[in-house]
C-alpha atoms as an extended CHARMM CRD file, in Angstrom:
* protein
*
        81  EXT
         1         1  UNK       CA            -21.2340000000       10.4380000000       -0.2700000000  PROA      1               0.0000000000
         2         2  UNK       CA            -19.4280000000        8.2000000000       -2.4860000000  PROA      2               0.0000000000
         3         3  UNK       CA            -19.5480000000       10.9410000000       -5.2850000000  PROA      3               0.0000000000
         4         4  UNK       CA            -18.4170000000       13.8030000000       -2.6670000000  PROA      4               0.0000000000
         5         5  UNK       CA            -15.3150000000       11.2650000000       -1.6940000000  PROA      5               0.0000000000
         6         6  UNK       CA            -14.2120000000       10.4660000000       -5.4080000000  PROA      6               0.0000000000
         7         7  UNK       CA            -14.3890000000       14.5220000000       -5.8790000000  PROA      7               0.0000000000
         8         8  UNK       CA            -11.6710000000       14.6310000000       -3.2640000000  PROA      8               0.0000000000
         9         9  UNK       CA             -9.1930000000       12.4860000000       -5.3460000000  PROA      9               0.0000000000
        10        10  UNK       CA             -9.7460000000       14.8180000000       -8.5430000000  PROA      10              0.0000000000
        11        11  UNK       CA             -9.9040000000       18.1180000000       -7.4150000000  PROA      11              0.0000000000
        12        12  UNK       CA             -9.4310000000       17.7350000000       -3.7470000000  PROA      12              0.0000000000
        13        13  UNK       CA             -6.9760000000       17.3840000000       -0.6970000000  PROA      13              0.0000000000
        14        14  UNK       CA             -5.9200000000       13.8940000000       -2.5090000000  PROA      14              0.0000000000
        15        15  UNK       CA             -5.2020000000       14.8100000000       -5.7970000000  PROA      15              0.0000000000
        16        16  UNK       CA             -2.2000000000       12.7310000000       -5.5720000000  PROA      16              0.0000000000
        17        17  UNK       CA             -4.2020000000        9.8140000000       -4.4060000000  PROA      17              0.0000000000
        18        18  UNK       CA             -5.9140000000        9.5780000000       -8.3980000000  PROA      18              0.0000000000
        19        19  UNK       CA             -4.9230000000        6.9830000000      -10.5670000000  PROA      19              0.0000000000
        20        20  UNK       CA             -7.1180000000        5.3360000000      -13.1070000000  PROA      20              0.0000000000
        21        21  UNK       CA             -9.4450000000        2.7230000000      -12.0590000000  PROA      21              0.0000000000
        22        22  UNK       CA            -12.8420000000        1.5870000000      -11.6140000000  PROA      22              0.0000000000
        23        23  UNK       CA            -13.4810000000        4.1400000000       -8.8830000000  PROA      23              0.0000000000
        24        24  UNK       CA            -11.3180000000        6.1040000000       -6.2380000000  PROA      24              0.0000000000
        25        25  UNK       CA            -12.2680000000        8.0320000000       -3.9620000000  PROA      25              0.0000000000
        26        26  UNK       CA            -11.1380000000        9.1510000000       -0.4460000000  PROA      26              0.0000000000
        27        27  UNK       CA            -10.1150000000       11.2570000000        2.7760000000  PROA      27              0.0000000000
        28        28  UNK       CA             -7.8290000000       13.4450000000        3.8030000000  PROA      28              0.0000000000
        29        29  UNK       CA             -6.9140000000       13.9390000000        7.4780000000  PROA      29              0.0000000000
        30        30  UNK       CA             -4.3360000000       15.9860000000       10.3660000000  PROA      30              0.0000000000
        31        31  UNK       CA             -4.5140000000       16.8710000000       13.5230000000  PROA      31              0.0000000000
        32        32  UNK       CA             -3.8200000000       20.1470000000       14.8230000000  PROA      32              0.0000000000
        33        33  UNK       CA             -0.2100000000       21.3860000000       14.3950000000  PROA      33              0.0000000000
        34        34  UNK       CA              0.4540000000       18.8720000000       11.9850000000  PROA      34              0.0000000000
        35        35  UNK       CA              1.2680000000       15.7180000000       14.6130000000  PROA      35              0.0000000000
        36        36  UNK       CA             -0.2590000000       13.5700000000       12.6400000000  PROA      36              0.0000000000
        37        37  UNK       CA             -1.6300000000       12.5120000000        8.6770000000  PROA      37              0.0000000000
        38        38  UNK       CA             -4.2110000000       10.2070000000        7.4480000000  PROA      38              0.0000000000
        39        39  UNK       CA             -5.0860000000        9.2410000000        4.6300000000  PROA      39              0.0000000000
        40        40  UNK       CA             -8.2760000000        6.5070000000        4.4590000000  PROA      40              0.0000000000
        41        41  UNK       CA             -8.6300000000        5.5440000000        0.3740000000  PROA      41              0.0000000000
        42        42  UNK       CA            -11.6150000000        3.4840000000       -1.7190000000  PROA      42              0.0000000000
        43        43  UNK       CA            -11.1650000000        1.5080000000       -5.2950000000  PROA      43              0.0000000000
        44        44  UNK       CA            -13.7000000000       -1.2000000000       -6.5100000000  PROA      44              0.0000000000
        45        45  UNK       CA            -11.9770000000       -3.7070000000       -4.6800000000  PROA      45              0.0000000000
        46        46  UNK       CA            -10.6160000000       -2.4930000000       -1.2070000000  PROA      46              0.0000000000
        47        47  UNK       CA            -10.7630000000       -0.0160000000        1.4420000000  PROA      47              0.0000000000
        48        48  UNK       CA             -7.0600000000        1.0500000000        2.8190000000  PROA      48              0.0000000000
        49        49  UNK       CA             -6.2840000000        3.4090000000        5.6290000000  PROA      49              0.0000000000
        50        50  UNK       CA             -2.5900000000        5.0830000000        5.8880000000  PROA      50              0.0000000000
        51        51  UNK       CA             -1.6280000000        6.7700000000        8.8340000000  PROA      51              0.0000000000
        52        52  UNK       CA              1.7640000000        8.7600000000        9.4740000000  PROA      52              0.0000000000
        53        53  UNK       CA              2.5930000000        9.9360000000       13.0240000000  PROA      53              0.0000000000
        54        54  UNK       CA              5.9010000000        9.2300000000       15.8750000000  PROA      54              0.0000000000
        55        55  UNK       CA              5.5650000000        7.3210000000       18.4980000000  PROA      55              0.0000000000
        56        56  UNK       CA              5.8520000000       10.5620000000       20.9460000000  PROA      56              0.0000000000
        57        57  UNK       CA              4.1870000000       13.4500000000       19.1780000000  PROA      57              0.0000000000
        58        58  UNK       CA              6.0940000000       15.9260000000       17.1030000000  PROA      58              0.0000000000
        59        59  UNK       CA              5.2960000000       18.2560000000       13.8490000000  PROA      59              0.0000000000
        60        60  UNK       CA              5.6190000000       16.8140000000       10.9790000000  PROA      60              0.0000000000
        61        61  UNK       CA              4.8630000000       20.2160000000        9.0700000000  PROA      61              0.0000000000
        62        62  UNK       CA              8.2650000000       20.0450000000        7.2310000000  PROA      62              0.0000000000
        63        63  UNK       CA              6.3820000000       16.7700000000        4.8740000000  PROA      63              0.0000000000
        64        64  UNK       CA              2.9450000000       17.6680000000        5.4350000000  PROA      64              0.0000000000
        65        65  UNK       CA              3.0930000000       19.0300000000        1.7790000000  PROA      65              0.0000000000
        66        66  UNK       CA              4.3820000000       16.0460000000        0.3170000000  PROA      66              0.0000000000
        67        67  UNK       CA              1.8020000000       14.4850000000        1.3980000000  PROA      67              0.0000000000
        68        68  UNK       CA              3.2130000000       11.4250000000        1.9690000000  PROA      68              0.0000000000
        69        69  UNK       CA              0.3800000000        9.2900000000        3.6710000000  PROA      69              0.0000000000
        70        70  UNK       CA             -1.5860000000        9.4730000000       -0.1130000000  PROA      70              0.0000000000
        71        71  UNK       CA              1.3460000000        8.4040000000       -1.9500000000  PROA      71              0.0000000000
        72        72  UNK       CA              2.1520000000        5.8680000000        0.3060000000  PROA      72              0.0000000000
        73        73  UNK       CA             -1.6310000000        4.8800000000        0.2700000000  PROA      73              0.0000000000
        74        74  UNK       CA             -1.8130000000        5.6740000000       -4.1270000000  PROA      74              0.0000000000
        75        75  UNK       CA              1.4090000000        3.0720000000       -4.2960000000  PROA      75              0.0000000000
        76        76  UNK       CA             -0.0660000000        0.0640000000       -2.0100000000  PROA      76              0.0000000000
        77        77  UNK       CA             -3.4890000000        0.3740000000       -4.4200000000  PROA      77              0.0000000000
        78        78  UNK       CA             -2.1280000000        0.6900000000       -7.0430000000  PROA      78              0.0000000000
        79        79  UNK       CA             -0.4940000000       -2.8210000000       -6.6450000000  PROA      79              0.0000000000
        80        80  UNK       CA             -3.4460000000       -4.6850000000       -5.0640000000  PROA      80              0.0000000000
        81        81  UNK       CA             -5.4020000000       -3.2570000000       -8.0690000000  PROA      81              0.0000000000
């Protein structure tokens, strides 16, 4: 499992997620029409879960391709790290 999760970070949903480290690896997540993102993220040292959503349910398809729940979640571990 833990090498099928680090695949994800290299060549994956969560390419963006990668940054060099002991080990990364993670998961990618949505609901249906795009209400909400996930994003739950592994390195050596911690376990970090990112979620982006409103607090009454709309699409969120116009950032979906920023992906902004791994960058948010590649910036926080990249500083505890």
């Amino acid at each position: 499992m833990r090498q099928l999760f680090h695949e994800t970070t290299l060549s994956g949903t969560a390419r963006k997620a990668y940054f060099p480290t002991d080990y990364i690896s993670g998961k990618t997540g949505t609901t249906n029409v795009v209400k909400d993102m996930w994003f739950v993220g592994l390195t050596a040292n911690y376990t970090t879960w990112v979620w982006i959503g409103r607090d009454k349910p709309s699409k969120l398809q116009s950032i979906y391709s920023h992906t902004p729940h791994v960058l948010i979640w590649k910036d926080i571990s990249q500083t505890a790290e």
